[in-house]
C-alpha positions, 0 to 999 in steps of 0.5 A: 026903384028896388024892392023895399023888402030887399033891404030887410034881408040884408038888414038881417043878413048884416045882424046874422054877419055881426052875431057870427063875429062876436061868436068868434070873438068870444072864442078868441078871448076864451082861449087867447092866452093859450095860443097852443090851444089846439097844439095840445089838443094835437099833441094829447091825441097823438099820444093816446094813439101811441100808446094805443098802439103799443097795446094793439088798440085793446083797451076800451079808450082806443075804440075811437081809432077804430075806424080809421084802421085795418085799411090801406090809407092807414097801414095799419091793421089790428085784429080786434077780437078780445079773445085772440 
């Protein structure tokens, strides 16, 4: 015979599977109209990124790219010193 307490966690187990998929559910209604969604997330930071980089990363909404420069994967290198 099986242990009787085997069948609470996988009670459990289902409501936590159920609760995760309402949660994608309701992310789904929130933006189902807009399927380009994350398209124009996409597109929005591409832009910020390039005009950043007209303006060699100076301006204080081009911080966020910091980290990702000055290194061989992104081939690009920026002096960020005010001054130079």
């Amino acid at each position: 015979m099986a242990e009787p307490h085997n069948h609470a966690k996988v009670g459990y187990s289902m409501i936590l599977v159920a609760a995760s998929l309402v949660v994608i559910a309701l992310v789904g209604i929130a933006i189902g109209e807009d399927v380009l969604y994350a398209d124009k997330i996409q597109r929005a930071n591409t832009l910020l990124f390039e005009e950043c980089k007209v303006i060699d990363f100076k301006d204080p909404k081009c911080e966020k790219f910091h980290n990702y420069l000055n290194n061989d994967v992104a081939g690009i290198y920026v002096d960020f010193e005010e001054g130079s």
